[in-house]
C-alpha positions in Angstrom: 0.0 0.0 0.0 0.9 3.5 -0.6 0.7 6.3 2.2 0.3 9.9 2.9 1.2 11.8 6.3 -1.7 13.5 7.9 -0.6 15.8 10.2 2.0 13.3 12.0 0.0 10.1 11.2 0.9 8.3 8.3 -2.3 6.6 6.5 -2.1 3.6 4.6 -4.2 3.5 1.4 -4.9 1.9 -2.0 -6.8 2.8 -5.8 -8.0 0.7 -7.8 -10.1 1.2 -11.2 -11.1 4.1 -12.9 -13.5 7.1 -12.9 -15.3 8.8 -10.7 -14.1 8.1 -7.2 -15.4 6.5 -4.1 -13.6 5.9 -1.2 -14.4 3.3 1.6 -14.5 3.7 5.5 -14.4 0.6 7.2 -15.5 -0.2 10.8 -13.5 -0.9 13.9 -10.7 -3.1 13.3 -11.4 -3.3 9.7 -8.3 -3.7 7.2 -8.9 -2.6 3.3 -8.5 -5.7 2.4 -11.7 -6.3 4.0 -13.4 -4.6 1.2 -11.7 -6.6 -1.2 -12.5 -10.3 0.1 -15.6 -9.6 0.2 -15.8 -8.7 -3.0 -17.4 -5.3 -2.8 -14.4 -3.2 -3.9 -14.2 -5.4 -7.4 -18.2 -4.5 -8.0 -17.5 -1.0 -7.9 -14.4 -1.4 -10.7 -16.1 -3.3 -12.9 -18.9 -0.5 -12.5 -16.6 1.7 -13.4 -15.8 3.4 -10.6 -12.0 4.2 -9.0 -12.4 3.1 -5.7 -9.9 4.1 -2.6 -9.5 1.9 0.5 -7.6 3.2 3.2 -6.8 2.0 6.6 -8.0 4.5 9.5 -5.5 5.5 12.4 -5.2 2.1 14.7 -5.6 -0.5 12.1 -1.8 -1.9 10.3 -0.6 -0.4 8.2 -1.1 2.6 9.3 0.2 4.5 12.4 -1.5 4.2 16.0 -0.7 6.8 17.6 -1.6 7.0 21.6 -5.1 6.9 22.6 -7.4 8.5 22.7 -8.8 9.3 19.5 -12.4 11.5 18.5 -14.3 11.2 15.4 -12.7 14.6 14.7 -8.9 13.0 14.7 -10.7 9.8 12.4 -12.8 12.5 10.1 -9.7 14.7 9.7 -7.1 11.7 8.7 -9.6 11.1 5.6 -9.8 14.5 4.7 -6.2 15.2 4.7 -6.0 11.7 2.1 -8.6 13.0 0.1 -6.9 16.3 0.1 -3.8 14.7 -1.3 -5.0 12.7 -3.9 -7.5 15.5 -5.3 -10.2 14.1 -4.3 -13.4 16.9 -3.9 -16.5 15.8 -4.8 -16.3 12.1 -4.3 -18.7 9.5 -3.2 -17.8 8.5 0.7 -18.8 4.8 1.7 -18.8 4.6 5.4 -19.2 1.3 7.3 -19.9 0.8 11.4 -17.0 2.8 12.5 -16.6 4.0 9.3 -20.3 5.2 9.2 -19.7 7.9 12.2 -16.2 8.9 10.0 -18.5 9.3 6.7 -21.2 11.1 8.4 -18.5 14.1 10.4 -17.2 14.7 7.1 -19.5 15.5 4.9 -20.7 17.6 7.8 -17.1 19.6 8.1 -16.0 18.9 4.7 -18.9 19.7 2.2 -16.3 20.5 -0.8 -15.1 16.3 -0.4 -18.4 14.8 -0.4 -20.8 14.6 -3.8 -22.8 12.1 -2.3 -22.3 9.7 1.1 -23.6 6.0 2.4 -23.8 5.7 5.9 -23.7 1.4 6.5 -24.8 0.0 9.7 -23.9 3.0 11.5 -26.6 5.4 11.5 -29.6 6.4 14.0 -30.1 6.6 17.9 -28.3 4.8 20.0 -30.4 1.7 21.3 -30.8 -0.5 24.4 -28.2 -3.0 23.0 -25.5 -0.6 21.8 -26.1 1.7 24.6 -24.8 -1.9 26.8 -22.6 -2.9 24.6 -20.8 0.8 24.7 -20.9 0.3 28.6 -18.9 -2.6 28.7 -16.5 -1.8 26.4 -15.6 1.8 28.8 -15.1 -0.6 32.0 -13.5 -3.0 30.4 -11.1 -0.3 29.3 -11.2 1.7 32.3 -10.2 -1.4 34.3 -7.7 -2.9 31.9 -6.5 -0.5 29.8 -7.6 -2.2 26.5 -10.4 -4.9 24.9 -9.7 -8.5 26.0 -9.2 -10.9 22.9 -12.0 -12.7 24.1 -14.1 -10.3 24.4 -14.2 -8.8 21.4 -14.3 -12.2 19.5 -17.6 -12.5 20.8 -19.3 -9.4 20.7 -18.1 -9.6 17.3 -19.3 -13.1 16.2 -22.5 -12.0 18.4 -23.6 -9.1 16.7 -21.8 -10.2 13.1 -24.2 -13.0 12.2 -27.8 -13.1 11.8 -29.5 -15.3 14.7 -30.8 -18.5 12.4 -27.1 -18.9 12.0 -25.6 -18.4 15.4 -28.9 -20.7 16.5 -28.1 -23.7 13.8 -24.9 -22.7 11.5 -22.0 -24.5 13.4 -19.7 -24.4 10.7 -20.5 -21.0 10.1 -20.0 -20.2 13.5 -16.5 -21.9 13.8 -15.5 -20.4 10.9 -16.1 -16.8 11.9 -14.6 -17.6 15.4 -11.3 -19.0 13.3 -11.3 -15.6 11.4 -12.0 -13.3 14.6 -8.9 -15.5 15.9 -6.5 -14.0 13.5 -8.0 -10.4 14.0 -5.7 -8.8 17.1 -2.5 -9.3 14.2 -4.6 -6.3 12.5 -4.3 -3.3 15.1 -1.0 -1.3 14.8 -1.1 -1.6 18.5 -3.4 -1.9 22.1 -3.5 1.7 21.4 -5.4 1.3 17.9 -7.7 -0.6 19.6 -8.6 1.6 23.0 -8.3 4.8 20.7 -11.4 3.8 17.8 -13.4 2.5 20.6 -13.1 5.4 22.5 -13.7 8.1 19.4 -16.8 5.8 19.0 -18.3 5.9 22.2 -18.1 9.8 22.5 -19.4 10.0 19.3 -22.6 8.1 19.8 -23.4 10.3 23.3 -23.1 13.3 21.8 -26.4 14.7 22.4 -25.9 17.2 19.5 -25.3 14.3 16.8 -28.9 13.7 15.7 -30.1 17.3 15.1 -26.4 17.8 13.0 -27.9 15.4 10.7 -29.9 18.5 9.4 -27.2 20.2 8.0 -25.7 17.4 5.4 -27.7 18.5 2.3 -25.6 16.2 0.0 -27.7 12.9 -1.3 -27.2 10.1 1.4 -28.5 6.4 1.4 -28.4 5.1 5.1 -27.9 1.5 4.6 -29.5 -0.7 7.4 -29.6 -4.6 7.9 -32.5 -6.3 8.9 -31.2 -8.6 12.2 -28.7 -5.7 12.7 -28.8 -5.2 17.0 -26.4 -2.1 17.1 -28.0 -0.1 14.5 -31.5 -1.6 13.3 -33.2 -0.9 10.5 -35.9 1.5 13.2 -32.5 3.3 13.8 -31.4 3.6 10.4 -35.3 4.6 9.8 -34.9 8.2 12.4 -31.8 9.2 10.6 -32.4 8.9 7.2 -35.9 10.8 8.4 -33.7 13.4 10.1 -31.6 14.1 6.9 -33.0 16.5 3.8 -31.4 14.3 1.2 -31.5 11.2 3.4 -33.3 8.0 1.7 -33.1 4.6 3.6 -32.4 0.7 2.1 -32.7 -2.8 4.1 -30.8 -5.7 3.4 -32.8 -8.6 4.4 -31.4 -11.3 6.6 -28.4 -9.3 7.7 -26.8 -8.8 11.2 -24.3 -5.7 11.4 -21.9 -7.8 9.6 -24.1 -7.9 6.5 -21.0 -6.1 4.4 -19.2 -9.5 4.9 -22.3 -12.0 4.9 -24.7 -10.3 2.0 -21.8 -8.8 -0.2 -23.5 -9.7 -3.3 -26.7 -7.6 -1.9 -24.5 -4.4 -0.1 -23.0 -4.2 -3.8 -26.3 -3.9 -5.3 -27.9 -1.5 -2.9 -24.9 1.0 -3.2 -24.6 0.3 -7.3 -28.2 1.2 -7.4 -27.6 4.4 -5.7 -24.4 5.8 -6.5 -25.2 5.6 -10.3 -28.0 7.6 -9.7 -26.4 10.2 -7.5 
């Protein structure tokens, strides 16, 4: 991968295909390469689109520097990329993590952003997240960072719809094989601590609903159906809340519908972005 320095953070980052651009924001913990396993990156090409991946402060290759971070340290790191590779006007793909990066740009960055996706990221914050948010900050308070374990299963938890955590053990295995291998992808502990923390001040900021207001660009908020972090009733409120906002489901999806319905992600954002 190539790389740019942001400020004093050097950000990893790849292009592939041709014309107009769209560049990808992946969740917590995600790699690029993410994007291009599960096929989603290669739709977009053959679409005829040149598509950036990047990895976010945190996440190897990039730098980690000490924690904490806020969505404004995660917001500005894309905006300085995009500001080196020329990229104004572009379409910005934001998933989970991602999402909350998508969403603060096109907010403080109108000039970057033609047209935005917010994936599995967008709405209130609901019983289950509002729990799941709590654990992480005393796990983290108490330990200084995520146990392994921990995040392998809130991860294979909220990843996979519940027919297949109720009756897919192969699935299952499979997923908790991958998870497994997943601490190799954070730069360091403080990759890890400093998204999770960025991410829970984000979501309880009381001021992040009404902000929706002012994005005036055309945005699809994505949803999955069996998604319990950001359900589709979630997704629902923001896309209501935005002037340009317009809301899709992808049915039988938990929040890790980019990975298990990549065939049906690629076809909800093809069937926006080429009309936006």
């Amino acid at each position: 991968m190539e790389s740019v320095v942001v400020g004093e953070v050097r950000i990893a980052y790849e292009r592939r295909g041709q014309g107009r651009p769209v560049v990808l924001s992946g969740g917590t913990g995600m790699p690029p390469v993410a994007w291009e396993l599960c096929g989603v990156r290669e739709d977009l090409v053959q679409a005829g689109f040149e598509v950036i991946t990047y990895a976010a402060r945190g996440v190897s290759p990039s730098d980690a520097p000490a924690a904490p971070y806020s969505m404004a340290d995660l917001a500005g790191d894309l905006a300085g990329l995009m500001d080196a590779l020329g990229l104004a006007g572009a379409a910005a793909v934001g998933y989970s993590l991602g999402s909350f990066t998508v969403e603060l740009l096109a907010r403080t960055r109108p000039d970057l952003v033609a047209t935005a996706v917010l994936m599995a990221g967008a709405g209130p914050v609901t019983g289950v997240l509002d729990a799941m948010l709590e654990a992480e900050a005393e796990l983290i308070a108490a330990t200084g960072r995520l146990p392994a374990a921990f995040t392998r299963l809130q991860t294979l938890l909220s990843s996979l719809p519940p027919a297949v955590l109720r009756d897919d053990e192969k699935q299952v295995r499979s997923w908790l094989e991958l998870l497994g291998a997943q601490e190799d992808l954070w730069a360091s502990a403080d990759g890890e601590v400093g998204q999770a923390t960025a991410a829970e001040a984000w979501l309880h900021d009381p001021r992040r609903m009404a902000a929706l207001a002012g994005i005036t660009v055309p945005v699809l908020v994505l949803a999955f159906e069996y998604d319990l972090y950001f359900p589709p009733r979630a997704a629902s409120s923001a896309a209501d809340a935005l002037p340009g906002g317009e809301l899709a489901v992808i049915a039988g999806a938990a929040h890790g519908g980019l990975l298990t319905h990549p065939k049906e992600t690629s076809a909800a954002l093809l069937a926006f972005l080429t009309r936006s």
